[in-house]
C-alpha positions as CSV (number, residue, x, y, z in Angstrom):
1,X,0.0,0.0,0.0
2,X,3.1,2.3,1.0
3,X,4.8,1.8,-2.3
4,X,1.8,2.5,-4.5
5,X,0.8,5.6,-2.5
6,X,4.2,7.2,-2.9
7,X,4.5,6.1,-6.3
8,X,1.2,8.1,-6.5
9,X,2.2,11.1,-4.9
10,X,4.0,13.0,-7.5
11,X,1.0,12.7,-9.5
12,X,-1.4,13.9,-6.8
13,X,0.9,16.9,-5.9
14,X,1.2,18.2,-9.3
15,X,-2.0,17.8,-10.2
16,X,-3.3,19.6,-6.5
17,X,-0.4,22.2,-7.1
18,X,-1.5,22.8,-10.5
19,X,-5.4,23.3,-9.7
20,X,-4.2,25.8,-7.2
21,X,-2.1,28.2,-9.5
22,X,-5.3,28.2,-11.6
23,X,-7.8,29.3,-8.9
24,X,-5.4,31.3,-6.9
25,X,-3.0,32.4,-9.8
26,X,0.0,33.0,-7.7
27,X,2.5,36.3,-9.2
28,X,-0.9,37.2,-11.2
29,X,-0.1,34.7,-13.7
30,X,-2.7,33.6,-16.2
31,X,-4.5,30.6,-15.0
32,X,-3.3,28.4,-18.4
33,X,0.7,28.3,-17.3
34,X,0.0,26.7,-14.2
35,X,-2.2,23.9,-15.9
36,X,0.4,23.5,-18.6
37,X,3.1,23.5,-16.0
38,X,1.4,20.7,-14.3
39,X,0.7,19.1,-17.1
40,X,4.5,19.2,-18.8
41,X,6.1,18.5,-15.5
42,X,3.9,15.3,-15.5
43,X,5.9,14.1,-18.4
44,X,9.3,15.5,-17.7
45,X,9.1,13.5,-14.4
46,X,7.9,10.9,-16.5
47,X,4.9,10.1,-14.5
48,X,2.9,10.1,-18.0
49,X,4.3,9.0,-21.4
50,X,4.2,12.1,-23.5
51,X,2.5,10.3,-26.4
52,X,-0.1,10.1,-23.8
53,X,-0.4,13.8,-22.8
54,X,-0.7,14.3,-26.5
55,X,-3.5,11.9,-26.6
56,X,-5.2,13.6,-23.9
57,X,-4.9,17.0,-25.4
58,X,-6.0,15.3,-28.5
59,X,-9.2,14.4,-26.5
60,X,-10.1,18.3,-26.1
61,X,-10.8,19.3,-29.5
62,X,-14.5,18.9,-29.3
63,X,-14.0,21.7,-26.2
64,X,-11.3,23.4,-27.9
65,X,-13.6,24.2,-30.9
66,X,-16.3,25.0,-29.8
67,X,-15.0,27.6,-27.0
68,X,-12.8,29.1,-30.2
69,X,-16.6,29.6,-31.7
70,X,-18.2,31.3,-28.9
71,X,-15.2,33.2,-27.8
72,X,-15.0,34.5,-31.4
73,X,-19.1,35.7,-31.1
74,X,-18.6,36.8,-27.9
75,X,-15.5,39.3,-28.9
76,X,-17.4,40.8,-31.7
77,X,-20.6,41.1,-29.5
78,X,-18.0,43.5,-27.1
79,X,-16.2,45.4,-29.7
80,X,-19.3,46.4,-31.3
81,X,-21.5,47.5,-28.2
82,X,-24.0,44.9,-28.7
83,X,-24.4,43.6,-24.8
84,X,-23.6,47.5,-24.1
85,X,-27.2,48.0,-26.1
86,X,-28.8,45.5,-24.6
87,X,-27.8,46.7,-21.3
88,X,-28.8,50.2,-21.4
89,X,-32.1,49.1,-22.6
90,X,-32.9,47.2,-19.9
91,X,-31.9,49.8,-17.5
92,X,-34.7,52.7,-19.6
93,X,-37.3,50.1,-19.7
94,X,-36.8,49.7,-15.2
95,X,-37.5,53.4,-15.4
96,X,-35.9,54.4,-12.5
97,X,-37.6,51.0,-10.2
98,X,-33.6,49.2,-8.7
99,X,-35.7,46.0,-8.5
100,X,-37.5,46.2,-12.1
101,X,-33.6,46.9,-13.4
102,X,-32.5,43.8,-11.1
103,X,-35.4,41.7,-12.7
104,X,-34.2,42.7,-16.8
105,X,-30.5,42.6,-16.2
106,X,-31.2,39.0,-14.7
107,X,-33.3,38.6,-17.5
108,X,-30.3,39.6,-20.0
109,X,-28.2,37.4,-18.5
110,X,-30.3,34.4,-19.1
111,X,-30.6,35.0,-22.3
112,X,-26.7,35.5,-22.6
113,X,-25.5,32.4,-21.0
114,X,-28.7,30.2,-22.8
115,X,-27.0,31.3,-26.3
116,X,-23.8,32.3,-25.8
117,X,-22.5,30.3,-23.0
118,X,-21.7,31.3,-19.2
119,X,-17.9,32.5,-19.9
120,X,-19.5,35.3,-22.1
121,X,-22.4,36.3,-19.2
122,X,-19.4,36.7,-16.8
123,X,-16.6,38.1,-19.1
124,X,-18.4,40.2,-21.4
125,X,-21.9,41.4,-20.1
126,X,-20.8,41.9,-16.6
127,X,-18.7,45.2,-17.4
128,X,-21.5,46.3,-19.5
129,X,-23.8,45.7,-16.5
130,X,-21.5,47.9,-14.6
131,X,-21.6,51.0,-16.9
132,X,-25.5,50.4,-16.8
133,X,-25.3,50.7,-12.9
134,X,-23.2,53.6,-12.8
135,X,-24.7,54.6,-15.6
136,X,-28.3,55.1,-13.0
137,X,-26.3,56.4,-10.5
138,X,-27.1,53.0,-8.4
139,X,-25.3,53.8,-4.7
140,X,-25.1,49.5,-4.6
141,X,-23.8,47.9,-8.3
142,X,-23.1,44.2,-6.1
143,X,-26.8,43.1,-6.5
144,X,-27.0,43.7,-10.7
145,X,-23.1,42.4,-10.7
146,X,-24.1,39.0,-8.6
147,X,-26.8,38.3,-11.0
148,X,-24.1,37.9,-13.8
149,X,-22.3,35.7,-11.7
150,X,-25.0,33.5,-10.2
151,X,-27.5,33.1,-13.6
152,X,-23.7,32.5,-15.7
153,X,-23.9,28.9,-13.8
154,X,-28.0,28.8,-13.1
155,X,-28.9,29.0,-16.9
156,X,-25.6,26.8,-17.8
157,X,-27.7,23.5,-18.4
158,X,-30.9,24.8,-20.7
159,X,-28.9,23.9,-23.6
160,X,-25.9,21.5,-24.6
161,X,-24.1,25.4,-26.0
162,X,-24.9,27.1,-22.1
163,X,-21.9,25.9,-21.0
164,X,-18.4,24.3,-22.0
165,X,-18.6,21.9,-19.3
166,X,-21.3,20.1,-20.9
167,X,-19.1,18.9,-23.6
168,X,-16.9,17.8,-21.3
169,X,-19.4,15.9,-19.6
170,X,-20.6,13.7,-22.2
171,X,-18.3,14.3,-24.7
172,X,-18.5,12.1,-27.4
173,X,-22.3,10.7,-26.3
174,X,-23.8,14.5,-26.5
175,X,-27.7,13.8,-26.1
176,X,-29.4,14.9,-29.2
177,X,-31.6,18.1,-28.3
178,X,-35.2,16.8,-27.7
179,X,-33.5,14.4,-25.8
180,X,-31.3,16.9,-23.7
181,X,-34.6,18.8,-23.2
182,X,-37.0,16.2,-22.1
183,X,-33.6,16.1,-19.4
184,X,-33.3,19.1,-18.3
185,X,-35.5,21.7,-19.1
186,X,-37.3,21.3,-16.3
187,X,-34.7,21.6,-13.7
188,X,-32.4,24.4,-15.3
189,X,-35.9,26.5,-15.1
190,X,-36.4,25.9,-11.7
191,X,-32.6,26.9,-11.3
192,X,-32.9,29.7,-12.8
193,X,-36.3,31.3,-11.5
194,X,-35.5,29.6,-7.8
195,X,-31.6,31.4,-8.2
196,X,-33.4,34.8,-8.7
197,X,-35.9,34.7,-5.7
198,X,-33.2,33.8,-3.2
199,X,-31.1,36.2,-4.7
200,X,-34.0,38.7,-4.8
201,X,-34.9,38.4,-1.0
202,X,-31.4,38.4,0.3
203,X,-30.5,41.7,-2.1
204,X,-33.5,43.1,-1.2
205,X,-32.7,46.3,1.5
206,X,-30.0,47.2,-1.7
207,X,-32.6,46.7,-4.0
208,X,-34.4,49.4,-2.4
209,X,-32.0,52.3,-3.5
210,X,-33.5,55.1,-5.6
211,X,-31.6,55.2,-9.1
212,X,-31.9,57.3,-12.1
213,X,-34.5,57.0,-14.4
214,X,-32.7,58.0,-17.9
215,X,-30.7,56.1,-19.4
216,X,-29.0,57.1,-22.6
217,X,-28.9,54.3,-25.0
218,X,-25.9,53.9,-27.2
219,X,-26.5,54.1,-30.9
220,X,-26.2,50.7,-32.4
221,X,-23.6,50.7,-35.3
222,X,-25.0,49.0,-38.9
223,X,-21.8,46.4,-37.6
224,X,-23.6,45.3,-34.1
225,X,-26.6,45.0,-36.0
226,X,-25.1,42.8,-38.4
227,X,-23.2,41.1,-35.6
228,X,-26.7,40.6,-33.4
229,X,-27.8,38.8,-36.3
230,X,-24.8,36.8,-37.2
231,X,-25.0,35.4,-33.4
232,X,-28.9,34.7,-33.7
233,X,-28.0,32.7,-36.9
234,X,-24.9,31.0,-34.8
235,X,-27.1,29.9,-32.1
236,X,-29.6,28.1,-35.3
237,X,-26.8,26.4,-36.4
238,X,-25.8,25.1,-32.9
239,X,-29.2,24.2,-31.9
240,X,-29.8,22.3,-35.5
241,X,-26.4,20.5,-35.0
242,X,-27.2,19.4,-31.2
243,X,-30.7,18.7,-32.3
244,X,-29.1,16.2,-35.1
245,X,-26.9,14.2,-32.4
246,X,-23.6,16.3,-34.2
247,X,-20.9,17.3,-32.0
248,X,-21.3,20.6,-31.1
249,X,-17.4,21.5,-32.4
250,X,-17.0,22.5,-35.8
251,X,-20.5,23.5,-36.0
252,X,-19.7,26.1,-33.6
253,X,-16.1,27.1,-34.9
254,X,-17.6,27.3,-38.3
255,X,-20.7,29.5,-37.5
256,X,-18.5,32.1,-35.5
257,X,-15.6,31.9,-37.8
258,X,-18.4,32.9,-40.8
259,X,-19.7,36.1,-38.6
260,X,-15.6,36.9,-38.0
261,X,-15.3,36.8,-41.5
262,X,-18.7,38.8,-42.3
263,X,-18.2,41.7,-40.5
264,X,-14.9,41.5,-42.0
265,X,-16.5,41.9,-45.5
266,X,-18.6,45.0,-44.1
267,X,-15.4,46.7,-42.6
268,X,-13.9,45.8,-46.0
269,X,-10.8,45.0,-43.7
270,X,-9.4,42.1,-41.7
271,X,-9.9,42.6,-37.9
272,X,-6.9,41.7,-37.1
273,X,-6.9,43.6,-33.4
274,X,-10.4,41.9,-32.6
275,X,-8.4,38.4,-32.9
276,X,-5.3,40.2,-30.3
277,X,-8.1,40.9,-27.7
278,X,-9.7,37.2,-27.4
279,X,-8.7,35.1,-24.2
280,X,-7.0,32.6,-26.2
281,X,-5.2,31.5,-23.3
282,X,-8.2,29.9,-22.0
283,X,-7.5,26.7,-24.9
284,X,-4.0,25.8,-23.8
285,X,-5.8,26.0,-19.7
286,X,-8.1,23.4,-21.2
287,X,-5.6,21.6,-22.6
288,X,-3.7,21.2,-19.9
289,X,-6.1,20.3,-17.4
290,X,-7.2,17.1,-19.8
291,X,-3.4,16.0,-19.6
292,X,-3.3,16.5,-15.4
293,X,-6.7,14.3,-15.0
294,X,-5.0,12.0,-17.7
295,X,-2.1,11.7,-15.5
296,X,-4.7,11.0,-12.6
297,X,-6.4,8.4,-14.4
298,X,-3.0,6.6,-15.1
299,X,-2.3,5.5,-11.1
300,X,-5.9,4.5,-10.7
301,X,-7.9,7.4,-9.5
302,X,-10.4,6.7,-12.4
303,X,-10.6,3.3,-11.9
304,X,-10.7,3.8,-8.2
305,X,-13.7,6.4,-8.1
306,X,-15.8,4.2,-10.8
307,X,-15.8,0.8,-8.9
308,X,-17.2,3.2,-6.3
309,X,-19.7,4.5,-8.6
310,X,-20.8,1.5,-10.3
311,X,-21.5,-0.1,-6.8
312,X,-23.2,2.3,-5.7
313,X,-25.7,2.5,-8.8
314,X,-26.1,-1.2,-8.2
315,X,-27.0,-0.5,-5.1
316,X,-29.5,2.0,-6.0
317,X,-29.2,4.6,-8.9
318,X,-31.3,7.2,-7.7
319,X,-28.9,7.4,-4.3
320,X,-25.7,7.2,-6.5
321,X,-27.6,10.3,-8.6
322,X,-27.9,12.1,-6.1
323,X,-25.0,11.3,-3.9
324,X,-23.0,12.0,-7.2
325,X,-24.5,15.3,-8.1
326,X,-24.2,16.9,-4.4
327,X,-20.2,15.4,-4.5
328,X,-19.5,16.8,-7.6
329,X,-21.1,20.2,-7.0
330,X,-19.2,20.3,-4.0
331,X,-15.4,19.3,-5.2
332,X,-16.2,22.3,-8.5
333,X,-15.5,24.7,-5.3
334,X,-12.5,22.7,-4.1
335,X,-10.8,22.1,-7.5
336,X,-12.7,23.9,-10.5
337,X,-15.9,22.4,-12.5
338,X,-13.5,21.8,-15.4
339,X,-11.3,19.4,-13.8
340,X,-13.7,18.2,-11.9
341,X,-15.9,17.6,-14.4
342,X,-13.4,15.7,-16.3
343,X,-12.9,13.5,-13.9
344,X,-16.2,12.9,-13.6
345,X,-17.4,12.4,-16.9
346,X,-14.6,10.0,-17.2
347,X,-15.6,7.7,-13.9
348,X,-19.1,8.0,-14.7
349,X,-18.3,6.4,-17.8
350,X,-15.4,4.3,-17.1
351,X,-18.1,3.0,-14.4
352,X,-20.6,2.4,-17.4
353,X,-23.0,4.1,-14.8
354,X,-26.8,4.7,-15.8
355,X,-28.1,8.0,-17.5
356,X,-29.8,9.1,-14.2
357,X,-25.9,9.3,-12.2
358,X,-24.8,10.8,-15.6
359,X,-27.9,13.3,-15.5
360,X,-27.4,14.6,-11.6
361,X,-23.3,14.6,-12.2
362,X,-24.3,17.4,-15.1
363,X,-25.9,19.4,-12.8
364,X,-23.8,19.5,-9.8
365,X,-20.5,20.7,-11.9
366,X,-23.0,23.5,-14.0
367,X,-24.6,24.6,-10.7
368,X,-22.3,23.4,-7.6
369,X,-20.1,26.3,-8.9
370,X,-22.6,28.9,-7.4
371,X,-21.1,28.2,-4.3
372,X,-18.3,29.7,-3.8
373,X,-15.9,32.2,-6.5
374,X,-13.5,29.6,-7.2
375,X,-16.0,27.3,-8.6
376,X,-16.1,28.1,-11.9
377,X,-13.7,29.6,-14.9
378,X,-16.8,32.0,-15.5
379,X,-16.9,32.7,-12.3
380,X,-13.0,33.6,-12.0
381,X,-13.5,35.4,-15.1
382,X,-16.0,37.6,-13.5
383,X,-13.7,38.4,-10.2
384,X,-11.1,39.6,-12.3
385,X,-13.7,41.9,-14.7
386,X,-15.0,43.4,-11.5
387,X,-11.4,43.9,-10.2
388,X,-10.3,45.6,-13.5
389,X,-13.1,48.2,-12.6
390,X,-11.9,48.8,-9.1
391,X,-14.0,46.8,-7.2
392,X,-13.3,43.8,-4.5
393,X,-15.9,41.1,-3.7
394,X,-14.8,39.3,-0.8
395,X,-14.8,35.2,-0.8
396,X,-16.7,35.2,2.6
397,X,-19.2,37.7,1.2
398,X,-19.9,35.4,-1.5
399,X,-19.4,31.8,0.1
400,X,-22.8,33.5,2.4
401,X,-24.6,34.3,-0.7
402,X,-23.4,31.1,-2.1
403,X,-24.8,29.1,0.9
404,X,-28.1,30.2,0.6
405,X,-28.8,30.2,-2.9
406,X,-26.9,27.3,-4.6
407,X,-27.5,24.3,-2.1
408,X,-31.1,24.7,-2.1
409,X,-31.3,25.2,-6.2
410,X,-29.1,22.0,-6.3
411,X,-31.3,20.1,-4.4
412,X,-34.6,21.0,-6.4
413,X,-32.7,20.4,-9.5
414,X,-31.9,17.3,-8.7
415,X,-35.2,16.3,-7.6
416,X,-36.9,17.8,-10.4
417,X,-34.7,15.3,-12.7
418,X,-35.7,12.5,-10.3
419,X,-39.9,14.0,-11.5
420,X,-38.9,13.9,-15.1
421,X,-37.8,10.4,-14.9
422,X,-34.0,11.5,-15.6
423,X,-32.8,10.6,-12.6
């Protein structure tokens, strides 16, 4: 037992070192060099062949795809004022009610993460959110600002495009649409509409500031009306591929490479700086997180965790659902939904475990991340936008707010799945 746990233990520390740098980001390094440090040290140590890290990486491209897609739709969407728009809109039609602006910004951001994935709620509507609030001359921005952040992971599992982490959940077995419906519709609207009345009752003495009633609303250039349509037509062509049991990958690269190249066409020049401004280190974080829970799976933590799993469900599958879900949603605040949710899409299917484990897995590592800030890469992304702007949320603040409003949502999801027979 001795020798197989130190022969282990280069591969646990690495991989626990490495999941560290990327929630904590030590020396303000970007969260990607500490995953592909882990995951290059790995092979220099030789604790994993490196024709199996490239395997692993390999593994990704699904994910790698399709967040090179939506991170494309989601750049032009900034550059040309289009969440700005839809922002300021929202905050004429509250005219001048903090809780009517509370209920359309939350509304905006359903919309957002629904179509255009959490990462783009957090990272790109959040600062727009925040001009909107100063915008009203609202004495309290947190409340508007934590409705970005909570709905980013709430509306994550209405569609298979809400949220990267779907992808890596089923990867290759993607359910086609009417089935992923008849799965989860029901519970990711509960989680959404339960998400916002928590929120709303806790928020409410700083919903009950005065703020302004004008709002000046930004002239949309012919270019963000041309992009708003491009991204309408984007989310068809996702929907029609998921809907047709294709992988969601190329579909998506190819629809958001088409409206790159469209409003390329209309500029009648190559956007060359709208490519320089993309968060293109997030690939090489994903990349390197796949090679880490690679190097996990090679000293049995896999095969370890799925015995565990596959008893369990033998046992009883709606325990192991539900036992699986509330574990999961937990370790996203410990370790990351990514990596954890690589992990566990690879026990639950190493384990060969029943649609109903797989279901309630799904939504702990889309919702569990709600808990705490260091649950999610959207959430992260969303610290460091508000931070950029001057402004400091603190863990503990959050970790209360996360208390009250994701354990509760997790539970009614997961018992709405058990109602619809998914779980």
């Amino acid at each position: 037992m001795n020798a197989v746990f130190n022969s282990a233990f280069p591969v646990w520390a690495i991989a626990a070192l490495a999941a560290l740098g990327v929630i904590a980001r030590p020396f303000r390094l970007p969260e990607a060099v500490w995953a592909v440090l882990g995951a290059l040290l790995l092979c220099v140590l030789g604790e994993l062949p490196w024709v199996q890290a490239l395997h692993a990486v390999g593994k990704g491209t699904d994910v790698y795809l399709f967040l090179a897609g939506m991170m494309l739709a989601s750049e032009l969407a900034r550059k040309e004022g289009l969440f700005d728009y839809m922002a300021v809109l929202a905050a004429r039609r509250a005219d001048g009610s903090a809780r009517r602006l509370f209920f359309l910004l939350y509304c905006v951001g359903t919309v957002v993460t629904i179509t255009m994935s959490n990462d783009a709620t957090a990272v790109v509507l959040t600062p727009a959110v925040l001009a909107v609030a100063r915008a009203v001359k609202a004495k309290q921005p947190l409340p508007y600002l934590y409705a970005c952040a909570f709905v980013a992971n709430a509306a994550s599992f209405v569609l298979p495009i809400s949220n990267p982490a779907n992808l890596v959940i089923f990867g290759e077995h993607m359910p086609t649409l009417s089935q992923w419906l008849a799965r989860f519709l029901l519970p990711s609207a509960l989680s959404i509409v339960l998400t916002y009345l928590i929120l709303r009752v806790l928020q409410r003495d700083a919903l009950a500031q005065k703020i302004e009633k004008e709002a000046e609303i930004p002239v949309l250039s012919a270019a963000g009306k041309a992009t708003g349509w491009g991204i309408a037509l984007m989310a068809v062509v996702m929907l029609t591929a998921s809907a047709l049991g294709i992988s969601l990958g190329w579909p998506t690269f190819a629809a958001g490479l088409a409206v790159f190249l469209g409003l390329c066409m209309q500029k009648r020049r190559f956007l060359w700086h709208y490519l320089a401004e993309i968060s293109w280190s997030v690939l090489p974080l994903v990349a390197g997180l796949f090679v880490l829970v690679e190097g996990l799976a090679r000293i049995g933590v896999i095969d370890r965790l799925a015995h565990a799993v596959s008893e369990l469900s033998a046992h009883s599958a709606s325990h192991a659902g539900l036992l699986s879900g509330v574990s999961v949603a937990l370790a996203s605040n410990l370790i990351n939904n990514l990596p954890a949710g690589l992990i566990a899409g690879n026990t639950v299917a190493a384990a060969h475990a029943p649609a109903q484990v797989l279901n309630a897995v799904l939504v702990g590592i889309d919702l569990g991340p709600n808990l705490s800030v260091t649950g999610s890469l959207a959430t992260i992304l969303w610290l460091a936008a508000l931070r950029r702007e001057g402004i400091e949320v603190k863990a503990v603040a959050f970790l209360k707010l996360g208390i009250a409003t994701m354990l509760p949502t997790l539970l009614v999801a997961l018992a709405a799945l058990a109602v619809t027979g998914a779980y």
